[in-house]
C-alpha positions as CSV (number, residue, x, y, z in Angstrom):
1,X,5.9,3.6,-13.0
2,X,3.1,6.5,-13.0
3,X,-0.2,5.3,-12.4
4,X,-2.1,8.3,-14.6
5,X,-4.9,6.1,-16.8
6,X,-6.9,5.2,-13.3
7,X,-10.7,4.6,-14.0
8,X,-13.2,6.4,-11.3
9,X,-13.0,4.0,-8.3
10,X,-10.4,1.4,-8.1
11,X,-10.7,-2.1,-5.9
12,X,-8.9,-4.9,-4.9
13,X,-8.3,-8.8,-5.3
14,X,-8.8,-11.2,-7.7
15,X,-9.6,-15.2,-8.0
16,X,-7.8,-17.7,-10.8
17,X,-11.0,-20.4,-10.7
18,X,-15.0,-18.9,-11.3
19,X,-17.0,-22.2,-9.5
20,X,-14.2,-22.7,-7.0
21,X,-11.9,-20.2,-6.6
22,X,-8.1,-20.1,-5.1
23,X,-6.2,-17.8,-3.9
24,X,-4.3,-16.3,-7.1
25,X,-0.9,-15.7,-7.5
26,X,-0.4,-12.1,-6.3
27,X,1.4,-9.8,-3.8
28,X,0.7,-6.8,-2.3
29,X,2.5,-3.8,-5.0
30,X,2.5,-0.6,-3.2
31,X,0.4,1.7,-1.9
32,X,-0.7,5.6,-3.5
33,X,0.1,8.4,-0.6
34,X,-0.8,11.5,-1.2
35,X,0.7,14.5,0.7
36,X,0.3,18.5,1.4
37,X,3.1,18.9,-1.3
38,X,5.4,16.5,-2.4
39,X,8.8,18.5,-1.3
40,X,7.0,18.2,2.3
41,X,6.5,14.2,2.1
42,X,9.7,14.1,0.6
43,X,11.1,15.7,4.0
44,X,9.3,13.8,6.2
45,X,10.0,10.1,4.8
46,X,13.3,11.1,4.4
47,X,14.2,13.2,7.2
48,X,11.7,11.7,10.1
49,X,11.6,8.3,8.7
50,X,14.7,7.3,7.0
51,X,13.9,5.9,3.6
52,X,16.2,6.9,0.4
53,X,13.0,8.4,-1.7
54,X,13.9,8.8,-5.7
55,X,12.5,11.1,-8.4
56,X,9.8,10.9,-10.4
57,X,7.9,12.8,-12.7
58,X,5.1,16.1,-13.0
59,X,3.5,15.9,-16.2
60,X,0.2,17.8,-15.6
61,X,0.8,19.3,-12.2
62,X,0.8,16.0,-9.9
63,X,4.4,14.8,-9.0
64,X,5.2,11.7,-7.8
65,X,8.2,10.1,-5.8
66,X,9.4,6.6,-5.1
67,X,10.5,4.8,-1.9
68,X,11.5,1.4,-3.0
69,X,12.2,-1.7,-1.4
70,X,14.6,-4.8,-1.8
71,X,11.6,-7.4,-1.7
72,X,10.1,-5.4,-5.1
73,X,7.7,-3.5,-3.5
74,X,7.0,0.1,-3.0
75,X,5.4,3.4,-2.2
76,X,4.5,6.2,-4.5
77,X,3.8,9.6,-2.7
78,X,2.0,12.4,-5.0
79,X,1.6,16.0,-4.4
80,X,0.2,18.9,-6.5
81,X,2.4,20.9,-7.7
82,X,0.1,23.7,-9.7
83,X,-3.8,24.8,-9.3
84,X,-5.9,22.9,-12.0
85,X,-3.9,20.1,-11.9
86,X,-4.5,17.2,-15.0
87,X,-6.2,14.8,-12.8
88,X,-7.0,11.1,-13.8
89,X,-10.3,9.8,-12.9
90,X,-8.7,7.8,-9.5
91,X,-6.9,10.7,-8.6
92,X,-9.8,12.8,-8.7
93,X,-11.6,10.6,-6.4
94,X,-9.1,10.5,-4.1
95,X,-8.7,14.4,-3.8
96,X,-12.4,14.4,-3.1
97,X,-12.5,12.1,-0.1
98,X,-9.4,13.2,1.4
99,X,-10.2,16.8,0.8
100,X,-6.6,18.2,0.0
101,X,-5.2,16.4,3.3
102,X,-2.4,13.9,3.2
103,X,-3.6,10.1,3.5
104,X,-4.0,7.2,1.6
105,X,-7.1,5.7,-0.4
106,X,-5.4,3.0,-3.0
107,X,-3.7,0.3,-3.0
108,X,-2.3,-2.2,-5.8
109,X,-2.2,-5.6,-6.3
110,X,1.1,-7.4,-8.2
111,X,0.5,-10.4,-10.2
112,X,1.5,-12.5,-13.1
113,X,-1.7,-13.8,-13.6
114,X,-3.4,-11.0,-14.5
115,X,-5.3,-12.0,-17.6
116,X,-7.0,-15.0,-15.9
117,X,-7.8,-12.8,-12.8
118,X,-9.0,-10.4,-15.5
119,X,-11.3,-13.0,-17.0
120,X,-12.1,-14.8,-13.2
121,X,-13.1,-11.1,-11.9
122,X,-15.7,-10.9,-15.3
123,X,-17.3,-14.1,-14.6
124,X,-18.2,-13.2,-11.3
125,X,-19.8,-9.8,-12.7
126,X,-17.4,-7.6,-11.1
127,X,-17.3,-4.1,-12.8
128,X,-13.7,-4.6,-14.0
129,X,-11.9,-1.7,-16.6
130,X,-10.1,-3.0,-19.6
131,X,-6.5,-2.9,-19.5
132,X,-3.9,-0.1,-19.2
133,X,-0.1,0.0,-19.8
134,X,2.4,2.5,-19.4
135,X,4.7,4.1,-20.4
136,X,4.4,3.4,-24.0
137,X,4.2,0.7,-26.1
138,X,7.4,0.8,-27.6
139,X,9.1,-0.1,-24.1
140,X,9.4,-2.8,-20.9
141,X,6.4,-1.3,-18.8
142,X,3.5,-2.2,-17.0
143,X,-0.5,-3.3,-17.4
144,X,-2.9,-3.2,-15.2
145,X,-6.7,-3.2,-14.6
146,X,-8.9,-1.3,-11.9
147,X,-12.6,-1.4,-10.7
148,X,-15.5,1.1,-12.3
149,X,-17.3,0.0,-8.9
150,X,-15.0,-0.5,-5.8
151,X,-16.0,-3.9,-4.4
152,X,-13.7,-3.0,-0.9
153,X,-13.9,0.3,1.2
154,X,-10.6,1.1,-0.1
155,X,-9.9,1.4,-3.6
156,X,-7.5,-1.1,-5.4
157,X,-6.1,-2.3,-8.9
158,X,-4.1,-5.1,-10.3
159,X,-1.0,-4.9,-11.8
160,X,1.9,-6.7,-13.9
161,X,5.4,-5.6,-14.9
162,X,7.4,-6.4,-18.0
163,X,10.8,-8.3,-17.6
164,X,13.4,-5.7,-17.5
165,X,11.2,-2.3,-16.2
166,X,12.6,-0.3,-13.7
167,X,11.6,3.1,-13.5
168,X,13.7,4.9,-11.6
169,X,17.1,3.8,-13.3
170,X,18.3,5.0,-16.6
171,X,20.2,2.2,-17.4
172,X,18.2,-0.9,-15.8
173,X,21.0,-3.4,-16.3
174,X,23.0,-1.6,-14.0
175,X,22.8,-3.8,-10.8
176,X,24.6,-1.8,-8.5
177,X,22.2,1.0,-9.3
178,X,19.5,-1.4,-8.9
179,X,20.5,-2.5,-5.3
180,X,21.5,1.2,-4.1
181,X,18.4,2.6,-5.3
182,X,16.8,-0.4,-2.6
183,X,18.8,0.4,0.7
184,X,17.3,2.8,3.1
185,X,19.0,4.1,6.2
186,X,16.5,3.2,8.5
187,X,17.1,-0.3,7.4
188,X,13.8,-1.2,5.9
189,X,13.9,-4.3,3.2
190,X,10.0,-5.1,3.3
191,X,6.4,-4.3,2.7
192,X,4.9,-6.9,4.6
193,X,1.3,-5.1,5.1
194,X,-0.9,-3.0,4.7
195,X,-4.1,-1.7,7.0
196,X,-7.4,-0.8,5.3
197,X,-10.2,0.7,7.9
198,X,-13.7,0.9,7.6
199,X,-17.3,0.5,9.2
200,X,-17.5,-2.9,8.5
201,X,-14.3,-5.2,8.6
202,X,-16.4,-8.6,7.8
203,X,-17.8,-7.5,4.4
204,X,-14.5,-6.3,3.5
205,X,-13.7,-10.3,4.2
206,X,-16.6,-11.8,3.0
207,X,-15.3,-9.7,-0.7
208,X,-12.1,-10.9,-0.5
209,X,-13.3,-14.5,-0.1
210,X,-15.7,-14.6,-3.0
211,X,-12.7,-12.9,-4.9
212,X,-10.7,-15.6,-4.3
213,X,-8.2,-14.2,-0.9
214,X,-9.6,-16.6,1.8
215,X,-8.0,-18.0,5.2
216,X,-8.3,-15.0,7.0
217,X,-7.9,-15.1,10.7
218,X,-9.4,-13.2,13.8
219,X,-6.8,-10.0,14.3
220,X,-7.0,-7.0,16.9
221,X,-4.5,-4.0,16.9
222,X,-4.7,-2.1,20.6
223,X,-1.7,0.4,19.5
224,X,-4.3,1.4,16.9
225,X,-7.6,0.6,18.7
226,X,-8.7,-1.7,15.6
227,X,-10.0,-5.0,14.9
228,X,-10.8,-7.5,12.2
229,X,-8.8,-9.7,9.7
230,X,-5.6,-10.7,8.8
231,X,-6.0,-12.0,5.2
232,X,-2.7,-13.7,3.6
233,X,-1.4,-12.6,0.0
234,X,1.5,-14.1,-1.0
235,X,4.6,-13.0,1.5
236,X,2.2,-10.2,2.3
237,X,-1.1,-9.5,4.2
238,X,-4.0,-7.5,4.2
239,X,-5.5,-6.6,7.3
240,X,-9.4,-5.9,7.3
241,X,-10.0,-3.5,10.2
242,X,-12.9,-1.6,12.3
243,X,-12.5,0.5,15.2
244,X,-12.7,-1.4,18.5
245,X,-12.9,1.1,21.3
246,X,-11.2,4.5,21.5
247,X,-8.0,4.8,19.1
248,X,-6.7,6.1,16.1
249,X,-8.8,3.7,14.1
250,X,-12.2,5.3,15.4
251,X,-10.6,9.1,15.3
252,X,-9.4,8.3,11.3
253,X,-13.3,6.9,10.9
254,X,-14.8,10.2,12.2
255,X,-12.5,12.6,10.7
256,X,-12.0,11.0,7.1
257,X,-13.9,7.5,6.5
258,X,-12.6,4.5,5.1
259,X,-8.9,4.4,3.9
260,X,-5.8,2.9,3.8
261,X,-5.4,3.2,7.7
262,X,-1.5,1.8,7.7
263,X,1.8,0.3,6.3
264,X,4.2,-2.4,8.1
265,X,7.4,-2.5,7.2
266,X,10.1,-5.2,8.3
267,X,13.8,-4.3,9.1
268,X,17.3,-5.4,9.5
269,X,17.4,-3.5,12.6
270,X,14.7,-3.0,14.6
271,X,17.1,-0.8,17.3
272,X,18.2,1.4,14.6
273,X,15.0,2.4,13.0
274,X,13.6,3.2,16.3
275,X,16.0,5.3,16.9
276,X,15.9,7.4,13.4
277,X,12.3,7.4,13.8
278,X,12.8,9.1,17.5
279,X,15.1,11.5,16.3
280,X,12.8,12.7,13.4
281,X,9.8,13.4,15.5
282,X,12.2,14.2,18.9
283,X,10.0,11.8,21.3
284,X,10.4,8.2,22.5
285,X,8.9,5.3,21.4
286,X,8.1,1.6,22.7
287,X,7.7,-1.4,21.2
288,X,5.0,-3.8,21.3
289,X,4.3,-7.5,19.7
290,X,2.4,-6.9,16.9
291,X,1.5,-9.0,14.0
292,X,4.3,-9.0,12.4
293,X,6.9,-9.9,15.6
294,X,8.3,-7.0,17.7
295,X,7.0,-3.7,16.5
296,X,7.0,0.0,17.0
297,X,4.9,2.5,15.5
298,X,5.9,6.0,14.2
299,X,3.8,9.0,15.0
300,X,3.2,10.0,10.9
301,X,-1.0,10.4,11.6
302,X,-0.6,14.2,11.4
303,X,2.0,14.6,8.8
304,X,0.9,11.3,6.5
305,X,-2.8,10.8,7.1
306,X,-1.5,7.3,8.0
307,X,0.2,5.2,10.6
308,X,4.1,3.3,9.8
309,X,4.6,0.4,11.9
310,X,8.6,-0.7,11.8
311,X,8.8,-4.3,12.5
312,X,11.5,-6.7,12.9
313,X,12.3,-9.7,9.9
314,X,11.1,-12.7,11.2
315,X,11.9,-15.3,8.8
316,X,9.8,-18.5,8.1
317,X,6.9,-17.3,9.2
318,X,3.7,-16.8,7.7
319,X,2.0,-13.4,6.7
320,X,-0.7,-13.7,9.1
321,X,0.6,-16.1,11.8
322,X,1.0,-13.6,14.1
323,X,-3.1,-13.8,14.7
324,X,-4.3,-11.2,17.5
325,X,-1.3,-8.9,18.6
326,X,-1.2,-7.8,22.4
């Protein structure tokens, strides 16, 4: 899937009810990453990290890549590849906040509800695009809507795939493609969050809750030196953040503003990806209890613009039981 027709800013979450409104339907998709050059993200997700990354496509001079995961979800990392690239709208915003360094200011939103959230967002006088779809009409793809004013401090859209659309397979009844293209060395099966940080962690909340994405709880991230909200979305969570104290939080503030601050991923095996992880950057690592369950964090600040936590799978819990992590 290539995400080219963005409109300028693009925002997050969405409510199924106008007087009273639920939490919808929806999932956290994936997040957009941009790097220094997409060979060089390529190398470090694969190399440092661990994650089986697939091919993509460079239509106008931007090239993306594909790590996908077993639970659906996934990221997309983009790199210029030419000067004067064909820039969309989004991706022209993007370039201008992060200035040409790797990082990460969009986010997406999965749902099958996306007309009523469509229609919800519209009553509520959000400034909601009409719909896009990709990658033609003659073919299983995907629709999706974005923000011309971005409600959040990270930008966001919402998205829905046809039955039967896999992108990076040329043949998308093949299964054993299918699950092969899903397995990743370092043992990652799960997006399970992702970390948004800005000035202001509460307004972020109080958005989400008039948007329909309520019961957030109280959350605090020392290995970051961050606090806020852990908002649920389906199997996923959002977490609302604001540097509390010294940290990478308050150094990402100063030296870039508000963005997508991190990802959490769960694993099969915790031990293994640590010890990938350590061999890619040639340091060692410790673990901590984070939100998710046991956790580590890799040390991606410099080379992604953003912070991976590897957590263990802890099943049948919630996505924000965890509350404040030590």
């Amino acid at each position: 899937m290539r995400l080219i027709p963005f409109v300028s800013a693009l925002l997050l979450c969405a409510t199924a009810a106008q007087a009273a409104p639920s939490t919808p339907t929806a999932r956290l998709d994936h997040i957009l990453l941009w790097g220094r050059g997409i060979d060089q993200t390529t190398a470090v997700m694969a190399v440092k990290l661990g994650f089986q990354v697939r091919p993509g496509h460079d239509p106008g001079g931007v090239a993306n890549r594909y790590i996908r995961l077993a639970d659906s979800s996934f990221i997309e990392l983009l790199g210029i590849t030419r000067p004067n690239p064909a820039f969309d709208p989004g991706m022209k915003e993007d370039q201008q906040a992060l200035k040409g360094a790797p990082g990460s200011r969009t986010f997406g939103f999965r749902t099958s509800s996306l007309d009523t959230i469509h229609r919800s967002l519209v009553a509520l006088h959000y400034a909601v695009t009409p719909f896009f779809s990709g990658p033609d009409s003659a073919k299983p793809g995907w629709r999706l809507f974005a923000f011309d004013r971005a409600p959040l401090s990270s930008n966001t859209f919402f998205i829905d795939y046809a039955k039967g659309y896999a992108p990076d397979q040329l043949d998308p009844g093949n299964a054993d493609d299918y699950r092969v293209t899903r397995e990743h060395p370092n043992g990652a099966r799960e997006l399970s969050s992702i970390w948004l940080v800005s000035a202001d962690a509460d307004a972020d909340r109080r958005q989400l809750e008039r948007m329909g994405f309520g019961h957030a709880v109280p959350a605090r991230l020392p290995a970051v030196g961050a606090r806020g909200f852990c908002v649920p979305v389906g199997p996923t969570a959002l977490l609302l953040l604001q540097p509390d104290g010294e940290g990478l939080a308050r150094q990402t503030m100063a030296n870039g503003g508000p963005r997508v601050l991190g990802v959490s991923f769960g694993v099969a095996d915790l031990g293994r990806a640590q010890r990938w992880v350590e061999r890619g950057y040639e340091r060692t690592l410790t673990t901590y209890r984070g939100l998710s369950g046991e956790s580590f964090l890799a040390p991606t600040e410099r080379d992604l613009g953003l912070s991976i936590e590897f957590h263990a799978i802890e099943r049948g819990q919630s996505s924000c039981a965890g509350g404040q992590a030590s």
